[in-house]
TORBA-695889 format. One record per atom (N, C-alpha, C): x, y, z; residue in three letters. Coordinates in pm, whole numbers, plus 50000, padded with zeros to 5 digits. Example, Ala and Ser with C-alpha at 12.3 -4.5 7.8 and 13.67 -1.06 7.14 Angstrom:
! TORBA-695889
513194943150780Ala
512304955050780Ala
513204967050780Ala
512854977550708Ser
513674989450714Ser
512905000350787Ser
END
This chain:
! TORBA-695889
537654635846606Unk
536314640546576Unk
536234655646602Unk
536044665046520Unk
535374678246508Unk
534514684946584Unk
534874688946718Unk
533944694046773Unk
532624707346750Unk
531534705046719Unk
530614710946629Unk
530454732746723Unk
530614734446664Unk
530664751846686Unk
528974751746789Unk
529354762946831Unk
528104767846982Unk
526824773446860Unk
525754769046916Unk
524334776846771Unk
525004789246796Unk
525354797846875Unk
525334810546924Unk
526534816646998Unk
527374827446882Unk
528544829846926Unk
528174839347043Unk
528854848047098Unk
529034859447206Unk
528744870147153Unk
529004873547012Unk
528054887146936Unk
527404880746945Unk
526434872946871Unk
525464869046861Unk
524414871646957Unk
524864869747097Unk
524194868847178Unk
523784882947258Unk
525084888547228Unk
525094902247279Unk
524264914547173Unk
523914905947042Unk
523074916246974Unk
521734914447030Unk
521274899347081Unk
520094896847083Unk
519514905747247Unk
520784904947328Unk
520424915347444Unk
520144926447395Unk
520844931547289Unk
520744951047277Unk
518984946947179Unk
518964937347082Unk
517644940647069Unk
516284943247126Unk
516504931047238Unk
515494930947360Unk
515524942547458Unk
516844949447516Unk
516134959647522Unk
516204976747485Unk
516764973847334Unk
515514982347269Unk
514184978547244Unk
513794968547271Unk
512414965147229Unk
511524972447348Unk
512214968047482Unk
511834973647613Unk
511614987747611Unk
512724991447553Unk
512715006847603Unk
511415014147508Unk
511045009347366Unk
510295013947262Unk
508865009047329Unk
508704999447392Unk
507474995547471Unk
506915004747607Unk
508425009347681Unk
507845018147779Unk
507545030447701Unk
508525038047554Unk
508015050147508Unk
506365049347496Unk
505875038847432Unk
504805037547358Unk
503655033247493Unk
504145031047637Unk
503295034647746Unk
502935046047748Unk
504115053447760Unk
504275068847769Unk
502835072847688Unk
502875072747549Unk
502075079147461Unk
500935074247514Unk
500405060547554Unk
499165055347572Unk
498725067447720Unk
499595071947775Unk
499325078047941Unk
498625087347840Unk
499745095347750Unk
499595105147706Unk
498265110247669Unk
497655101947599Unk
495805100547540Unk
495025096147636Unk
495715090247768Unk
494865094447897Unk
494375102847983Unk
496175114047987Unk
495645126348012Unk
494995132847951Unk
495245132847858Unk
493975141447762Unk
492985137947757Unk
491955122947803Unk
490795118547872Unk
490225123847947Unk
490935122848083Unk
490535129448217Unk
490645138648229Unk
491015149648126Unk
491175169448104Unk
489665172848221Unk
488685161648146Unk
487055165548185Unk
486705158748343Unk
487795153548403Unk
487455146548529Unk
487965153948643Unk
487165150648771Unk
488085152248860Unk
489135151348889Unk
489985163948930Unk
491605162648974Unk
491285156149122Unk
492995152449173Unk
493295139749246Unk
494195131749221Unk
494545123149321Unk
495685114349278Unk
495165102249198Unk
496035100749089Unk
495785092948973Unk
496015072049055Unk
496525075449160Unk
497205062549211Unk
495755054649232Unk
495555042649210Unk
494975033149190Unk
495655018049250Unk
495465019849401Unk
495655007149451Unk
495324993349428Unk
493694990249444Unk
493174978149360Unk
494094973949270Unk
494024981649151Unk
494634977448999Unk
496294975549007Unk
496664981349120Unk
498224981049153Unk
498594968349193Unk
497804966649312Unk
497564954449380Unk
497404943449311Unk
496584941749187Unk
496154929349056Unk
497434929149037Unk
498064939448968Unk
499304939548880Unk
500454935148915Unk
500674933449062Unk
501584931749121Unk
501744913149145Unk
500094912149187Unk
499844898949211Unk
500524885549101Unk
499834893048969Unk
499924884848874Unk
501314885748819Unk
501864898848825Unk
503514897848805Unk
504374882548880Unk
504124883949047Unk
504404876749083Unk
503824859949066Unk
503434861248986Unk
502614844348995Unk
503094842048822Unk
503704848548764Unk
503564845448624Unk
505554846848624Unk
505864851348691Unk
507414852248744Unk
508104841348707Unk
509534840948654Unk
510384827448661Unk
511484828748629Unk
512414818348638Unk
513924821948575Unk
514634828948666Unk
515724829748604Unk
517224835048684Unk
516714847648753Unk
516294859948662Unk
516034875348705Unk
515424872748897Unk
516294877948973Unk
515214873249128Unk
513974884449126Unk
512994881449168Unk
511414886849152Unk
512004904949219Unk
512594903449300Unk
512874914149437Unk
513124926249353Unk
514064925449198Unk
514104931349102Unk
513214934449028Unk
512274924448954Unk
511364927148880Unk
510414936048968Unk
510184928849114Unk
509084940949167Unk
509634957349175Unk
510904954749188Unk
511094968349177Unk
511324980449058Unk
511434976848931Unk
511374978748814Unk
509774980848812Unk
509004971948793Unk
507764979148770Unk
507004986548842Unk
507654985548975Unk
507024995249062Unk
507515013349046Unk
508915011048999Unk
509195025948965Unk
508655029548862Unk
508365019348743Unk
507185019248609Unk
505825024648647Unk
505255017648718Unk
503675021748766Unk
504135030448807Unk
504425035148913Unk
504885047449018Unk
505015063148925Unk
505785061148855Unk
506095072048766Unk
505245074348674Unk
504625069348591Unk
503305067948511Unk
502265074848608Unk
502275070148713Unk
501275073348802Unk
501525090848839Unk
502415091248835Unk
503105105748903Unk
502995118148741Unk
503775112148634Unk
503135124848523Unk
501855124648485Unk
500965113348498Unk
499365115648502Unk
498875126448576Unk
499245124448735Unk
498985137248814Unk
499975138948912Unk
501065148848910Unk
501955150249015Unk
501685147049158Unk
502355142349223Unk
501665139149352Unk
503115137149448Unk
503035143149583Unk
504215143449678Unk
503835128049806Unk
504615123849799Unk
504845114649901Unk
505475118950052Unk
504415116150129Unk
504435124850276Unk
504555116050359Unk
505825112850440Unk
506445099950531Unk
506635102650669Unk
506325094450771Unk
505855095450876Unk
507505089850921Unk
508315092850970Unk
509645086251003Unk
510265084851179Unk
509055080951217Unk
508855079451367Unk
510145064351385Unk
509655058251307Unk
511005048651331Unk
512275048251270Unk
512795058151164Unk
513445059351142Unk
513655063650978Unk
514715077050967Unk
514055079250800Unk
514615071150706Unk
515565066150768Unk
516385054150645Unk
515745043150598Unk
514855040050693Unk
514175026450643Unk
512445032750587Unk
512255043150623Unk
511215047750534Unk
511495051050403Unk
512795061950372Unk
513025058350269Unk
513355050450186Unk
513835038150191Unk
513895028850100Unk
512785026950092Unk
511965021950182Unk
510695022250153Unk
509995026450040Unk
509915036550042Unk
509285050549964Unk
510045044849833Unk
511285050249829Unk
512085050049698Unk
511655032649613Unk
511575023449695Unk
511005008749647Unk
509565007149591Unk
508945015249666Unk
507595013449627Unk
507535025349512Unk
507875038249528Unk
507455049549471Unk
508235056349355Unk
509725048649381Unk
510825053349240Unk
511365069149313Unk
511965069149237Unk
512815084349267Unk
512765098849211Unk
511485095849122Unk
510985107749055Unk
509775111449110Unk
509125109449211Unk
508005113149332Unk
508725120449414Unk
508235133649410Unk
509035141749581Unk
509035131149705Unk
509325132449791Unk
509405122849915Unk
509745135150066Unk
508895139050143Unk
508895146250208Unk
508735137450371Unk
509585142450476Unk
509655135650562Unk
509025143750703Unk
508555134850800Unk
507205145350915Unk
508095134750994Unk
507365145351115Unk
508195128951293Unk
506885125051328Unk
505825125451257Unk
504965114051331Unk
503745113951233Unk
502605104251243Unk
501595100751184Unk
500985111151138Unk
500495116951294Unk
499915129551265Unk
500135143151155Unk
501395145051176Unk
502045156251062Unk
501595148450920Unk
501925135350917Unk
501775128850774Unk
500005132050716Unk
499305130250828Unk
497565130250777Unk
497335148750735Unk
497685158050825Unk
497555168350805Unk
498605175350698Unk
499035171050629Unk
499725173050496Unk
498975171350399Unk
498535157750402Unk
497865149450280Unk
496355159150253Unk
495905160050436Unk
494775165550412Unk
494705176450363Unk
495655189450375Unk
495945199650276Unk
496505201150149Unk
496555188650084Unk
496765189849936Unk
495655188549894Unk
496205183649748Unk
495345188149660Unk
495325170249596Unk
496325162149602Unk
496145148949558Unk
497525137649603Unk
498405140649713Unk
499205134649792Unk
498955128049823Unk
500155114249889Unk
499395104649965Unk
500705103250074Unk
500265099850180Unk
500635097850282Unk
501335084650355Unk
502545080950392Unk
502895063650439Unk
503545064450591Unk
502555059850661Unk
503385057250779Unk
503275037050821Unk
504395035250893Unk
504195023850991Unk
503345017251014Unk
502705002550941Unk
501274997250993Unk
501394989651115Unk
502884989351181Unk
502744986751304Unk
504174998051384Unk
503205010251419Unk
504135016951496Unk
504395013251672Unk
505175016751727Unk
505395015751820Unk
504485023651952Unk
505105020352045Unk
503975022652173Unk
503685041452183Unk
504605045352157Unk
504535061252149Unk
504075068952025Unk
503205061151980Unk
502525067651815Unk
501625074651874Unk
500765065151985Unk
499225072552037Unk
498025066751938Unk
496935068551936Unk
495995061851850Unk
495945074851713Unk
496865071351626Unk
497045082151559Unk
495415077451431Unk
495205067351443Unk
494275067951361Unk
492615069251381Unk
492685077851472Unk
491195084651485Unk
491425098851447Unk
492065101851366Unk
492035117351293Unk
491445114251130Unk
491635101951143Unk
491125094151036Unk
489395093251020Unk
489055095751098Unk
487595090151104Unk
486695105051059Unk
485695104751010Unk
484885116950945Unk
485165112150771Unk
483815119550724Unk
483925114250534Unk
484675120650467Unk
485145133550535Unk
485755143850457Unk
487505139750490Unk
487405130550599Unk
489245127250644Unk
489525121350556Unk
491455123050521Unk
491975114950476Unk
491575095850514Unk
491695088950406Unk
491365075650447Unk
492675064250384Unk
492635054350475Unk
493955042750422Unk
493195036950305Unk
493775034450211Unk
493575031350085Unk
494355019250053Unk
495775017750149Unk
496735004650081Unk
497225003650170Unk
497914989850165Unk
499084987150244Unk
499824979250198Unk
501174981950207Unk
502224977450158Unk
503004970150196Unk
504144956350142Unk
503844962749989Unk
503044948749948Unk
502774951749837Unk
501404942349767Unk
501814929249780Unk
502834927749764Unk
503554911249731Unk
504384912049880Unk
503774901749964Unk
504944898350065Unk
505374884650074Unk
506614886450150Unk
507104871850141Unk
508854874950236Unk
509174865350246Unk
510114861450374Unk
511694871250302Unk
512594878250394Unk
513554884850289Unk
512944897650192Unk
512444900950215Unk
511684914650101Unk
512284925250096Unk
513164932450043Unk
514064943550054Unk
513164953950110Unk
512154955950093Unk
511424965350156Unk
510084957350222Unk
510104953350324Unk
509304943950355Unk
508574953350462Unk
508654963650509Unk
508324968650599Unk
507014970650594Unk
505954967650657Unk
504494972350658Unk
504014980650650Unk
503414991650554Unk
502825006150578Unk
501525005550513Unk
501175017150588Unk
499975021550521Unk
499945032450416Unk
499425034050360Unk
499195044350218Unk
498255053350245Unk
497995064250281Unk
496265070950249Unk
496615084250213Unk
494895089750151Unk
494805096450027Unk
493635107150108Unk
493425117650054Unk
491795120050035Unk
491445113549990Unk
489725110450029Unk
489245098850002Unk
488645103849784Unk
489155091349768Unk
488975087849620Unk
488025077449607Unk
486785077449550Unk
485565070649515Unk
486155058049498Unk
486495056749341Unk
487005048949295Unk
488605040249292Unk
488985044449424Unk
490875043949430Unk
490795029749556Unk
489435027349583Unk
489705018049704Unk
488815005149673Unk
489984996849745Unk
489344981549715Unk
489194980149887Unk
487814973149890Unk
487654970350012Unk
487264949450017Unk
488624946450026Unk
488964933750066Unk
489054935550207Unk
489654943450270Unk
489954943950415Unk
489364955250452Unk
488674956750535Unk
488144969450593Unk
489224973650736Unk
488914988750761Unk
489994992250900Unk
489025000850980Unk
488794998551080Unk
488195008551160Unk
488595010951293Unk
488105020451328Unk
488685032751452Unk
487745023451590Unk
488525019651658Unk
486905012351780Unk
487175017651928Unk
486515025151927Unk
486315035052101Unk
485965025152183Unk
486625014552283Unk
485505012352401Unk
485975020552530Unk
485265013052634Unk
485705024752772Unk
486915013652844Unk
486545002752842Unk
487644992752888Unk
487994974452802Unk
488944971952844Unk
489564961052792Unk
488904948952870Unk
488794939052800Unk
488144929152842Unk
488564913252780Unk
488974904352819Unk
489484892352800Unk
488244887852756Unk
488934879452623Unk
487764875752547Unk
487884887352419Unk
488394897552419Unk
487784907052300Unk
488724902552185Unk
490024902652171Unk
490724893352068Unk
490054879251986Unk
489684869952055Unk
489354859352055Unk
487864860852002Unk
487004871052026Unk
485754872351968Unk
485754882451806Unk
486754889451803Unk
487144895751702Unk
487714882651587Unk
488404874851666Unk
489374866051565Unk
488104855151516Unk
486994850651549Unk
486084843551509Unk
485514849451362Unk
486044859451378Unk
485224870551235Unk
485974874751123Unk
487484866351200Unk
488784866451137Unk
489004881751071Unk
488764892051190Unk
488924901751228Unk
490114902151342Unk
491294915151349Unk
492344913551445Unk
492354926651534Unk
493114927351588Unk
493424946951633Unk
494904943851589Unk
495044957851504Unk
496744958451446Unk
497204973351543Unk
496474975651637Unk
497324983951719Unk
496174989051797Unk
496834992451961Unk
495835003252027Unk
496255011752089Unk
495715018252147Unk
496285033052283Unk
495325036852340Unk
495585040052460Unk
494555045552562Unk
494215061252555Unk
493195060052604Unk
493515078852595Unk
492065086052726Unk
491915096352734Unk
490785098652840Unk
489615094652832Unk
489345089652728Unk
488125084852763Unk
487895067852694Unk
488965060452723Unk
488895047052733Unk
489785040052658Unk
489975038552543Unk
490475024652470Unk
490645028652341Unk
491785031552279Unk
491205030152100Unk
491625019952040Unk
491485012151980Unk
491735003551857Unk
491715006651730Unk
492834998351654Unk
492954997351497Unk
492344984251480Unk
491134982951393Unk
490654969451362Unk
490574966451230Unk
491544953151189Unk
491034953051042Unk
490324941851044Unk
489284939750965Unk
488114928350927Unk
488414928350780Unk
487514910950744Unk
487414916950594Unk
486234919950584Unk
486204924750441Unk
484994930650380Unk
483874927750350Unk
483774912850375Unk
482504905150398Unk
481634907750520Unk
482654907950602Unk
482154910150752Unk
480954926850762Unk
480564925950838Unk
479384939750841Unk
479834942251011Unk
479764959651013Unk
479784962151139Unk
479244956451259Unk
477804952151183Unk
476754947551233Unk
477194930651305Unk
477784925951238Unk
478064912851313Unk
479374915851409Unk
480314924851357Unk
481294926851468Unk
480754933551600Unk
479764936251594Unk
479174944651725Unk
478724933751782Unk
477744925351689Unk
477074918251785Unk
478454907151863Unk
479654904151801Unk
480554895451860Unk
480874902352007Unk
480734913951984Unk
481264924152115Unk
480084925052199Unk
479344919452226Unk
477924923752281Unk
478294909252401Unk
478094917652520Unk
478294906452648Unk
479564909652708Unk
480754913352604Unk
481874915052696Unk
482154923452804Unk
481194931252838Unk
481904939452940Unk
482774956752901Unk
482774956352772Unk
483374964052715Unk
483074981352778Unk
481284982352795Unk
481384994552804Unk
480724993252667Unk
480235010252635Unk
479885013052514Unk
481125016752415Unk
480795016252285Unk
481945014952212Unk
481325019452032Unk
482165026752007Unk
481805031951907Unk
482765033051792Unk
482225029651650Unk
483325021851529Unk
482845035551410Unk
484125035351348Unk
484515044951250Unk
485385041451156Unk
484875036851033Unk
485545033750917Unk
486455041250903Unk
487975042050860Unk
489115049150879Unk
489545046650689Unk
489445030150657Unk
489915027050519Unk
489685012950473Unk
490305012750384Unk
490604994250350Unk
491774991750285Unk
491744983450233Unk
492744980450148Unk
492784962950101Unk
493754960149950Unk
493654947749944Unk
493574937150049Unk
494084926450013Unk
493894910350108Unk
495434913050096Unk
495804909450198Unk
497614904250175Unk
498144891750102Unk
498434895749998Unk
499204878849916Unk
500494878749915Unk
501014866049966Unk
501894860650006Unk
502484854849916Unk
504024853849809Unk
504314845649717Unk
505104836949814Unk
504974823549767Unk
505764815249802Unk
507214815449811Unk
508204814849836Unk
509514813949870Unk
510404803149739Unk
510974814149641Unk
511614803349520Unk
512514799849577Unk
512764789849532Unk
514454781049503Unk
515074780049364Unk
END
């Protein structure tokens, strides 16, 4: 018996790769052009960084949920992230300003994962240098550590005032167990009207002392502290809540403890953290 020939020889197959991606590559030109008639939109708008977290954040989400097949995601996120990233960057040039208190090797991948390799990438030894950079540009954004270590100091009350730089993101959008760049950071910008999604709110919280019970009354509001430091005149905290929540009820959770007076300062927000499930 005649064994019947494959539908599909090895040219065959290898033309249908080179077609697909030329198809790819003629799809990112024809992004290109679509940016192109964008910049020429916003000629009449405010300058600033073009980066758009929210919409980054969607894009990323639904990448990952619509995901399948052999290609592992860890790739695809990183392909479109140097896609967005760069799009994002000839819209309006913009320098990436890195806080490398823990180390610059793992910030840079960082950076280079999230941001691609055609974004400057400029490196500071601590938070602080990173905010006072950003705050002297003109449309930069800034990434340090969303959980630095004990010798950061409460770097995020330089944050507080309308005119301060503010956290806008945190990274990276898609987490999940194994993440080549899994590292937690924060993103912030001058503040941009329209550049912030407030799913999670972050604020600056002064009290004079610590008090058992304050975790546990925060966590009812499913509110946390993602870091603190002491300093002369009492206590600082990083608090993120979500965005449902109102100052107004987090105060009143704090009312009785013992705290001392205590005083809150919106710093930023940023998306909800989504989690993809773990393929097999």
């Amino acid at each position: 018996m005649t064994q019947s020939p494959p539908p599909f020889s090895l040219a065959d197959l290898r033309r249908e790769i080179d077609r697909i991606d030329e198809t790819m590559h003629r799809l990112l030109m024809e992004r290109g052009e679509i940016i192109e008639t964008l910049i020429e939109v916003k000629k009449t708008q405010a300058s600033g960084s073009a980066f758009r977290p929210g919409r980054e954040a969607d894009q990323m989400k639904r990448l990952a949920e619509r995901h399948q097949g052999l290609l592992p995601f860890d790739t695809v996120e990183s392909i479109w992230r140097v896609i967005v990233s760069t799009f994002t960057y000839v819209q309006a040039p913009y320098t990436v300003h890195a806080d490398t208190s823990l180390g610059d090797g793992l910030m840079r991948d960082t950076a280079r994962f999230h941001f691609g390799f055609t974004v400057p990438y400029r490196t500071y030894r601590n938070a602080q240098e990173v905010i006072d950079a950003v705050a002297g540009s003109a449309g930069d954004l800034g990434i340090f550590p969303a959980h630095p270590d004990q010798t950061s100091g409460s770097w995020w009350i330089p944050l507080s005032g309308p005119d301060k730089p503010k956290i806008i993101a945190r990274l990276p959008f898609v987490e999940r167990t194994d993440h080549p760049a899994g590292t937690p950071i924060y993103v912030i910008s001058k503040p941009i009207d329209d550049a912030t999604v407030r799913e999670v709110i972050l604020y600056s919280l002064n009290i004079e002392r610590w008090r058992e019970g304050l975790t546990q009354a925060l966590r009812r509001h499913d509110a946390s502290i993602e870091a603190s430091a002491g300093d002369d005149n009492g206590l600082s905290l990083l608090i993120a809540a979500p965005g449902s929540v109102s100052t107004e009820t987090l105060a009143d959770a704090l009312g009785g403890l013992g705290i001392g007076r205590f005083e809150w300062h919106e710093i930023g927000s940023h998306a909800a953290r989504y989690h993809r499930p773990d393929q097999h």
